[in-house]
C-alpha positions, 0 to 999 in steps of 0.5 A: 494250587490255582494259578491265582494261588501262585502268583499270590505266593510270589507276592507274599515272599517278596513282601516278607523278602523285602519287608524294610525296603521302599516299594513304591514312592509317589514323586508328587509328594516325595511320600515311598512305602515299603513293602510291609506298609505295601502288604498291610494296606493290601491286607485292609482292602482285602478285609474291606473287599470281603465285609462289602461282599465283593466275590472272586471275579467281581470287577473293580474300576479305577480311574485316576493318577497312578500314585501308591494308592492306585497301585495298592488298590490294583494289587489288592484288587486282582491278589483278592481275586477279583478283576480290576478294570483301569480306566484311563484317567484323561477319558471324557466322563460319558466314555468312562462311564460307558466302560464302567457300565460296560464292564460291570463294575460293581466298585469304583475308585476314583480320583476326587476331581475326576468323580466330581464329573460323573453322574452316579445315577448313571452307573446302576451297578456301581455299588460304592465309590471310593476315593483314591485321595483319601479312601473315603466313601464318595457314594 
């Protein structure tokens, strides 16, 4: 068993343990999720990870408010095997660019009013943007 592969059996119990329970709750809106809508949101990412073509080792972006949504993208992210790269949101678009392009990112989730300020022709490696308001293709 990797040590992936374990961490992985961690989390698996957990959600199966605590399938009912409030996992995460976003205090903006007053919105919890349980460990069984935690898990299946994780699931459907992993799915869409897999039909994008994203490998094992691959890096993801994310940039934006630490809501639910993040925290499924950064779990889904590192449970599928690939690298989440966070960026903070507060860095000057020139910067988080820069980190992004650095770190070769080929996906990136974004908060909408932050991605509003980045030039994608800017990010050559980016191959889809996607919102982590709504989970929409931004580009």
């Amino acid at each position: 068993m990797t040590e992936n592969e374990s961490v992985n059996e961690i989390f698996a119990q957990s959600f199966r343990d605590n399938w009912n329970l409030p996992a995460v709750t976003d205090y903006l809106s007053d919105k919890t999720v349980t460990y069984g809508e935690f898990a299946a949101d994780i699931a459907a990412l992993h799915m869409f990870f897999e039909l994008t073509g994203l490998k094992p080792g691959d890096k993801v972006a994310l940039m934006g408010r630490n809501t639910p949504r993040w925290i499924t993208v950064f779990m889904a992210t590192i449970t599928y095997g690939a690298t989440i790269v966070p960026i903070l949101q507060d860095f000057n678009p020139a910067d988080a660019q820069h980190i992004i392009n650095h770190s070769g990112s080929v996906l990136l989730y974004i908060d909408n009013h932050i991605w509003d300020n980045l030039e994608f022709e800017k990010m050559p490696a980016i191959k889809g943007v996607i919102s982590l308001v709504d989970g929409k293709l931004l580009a």
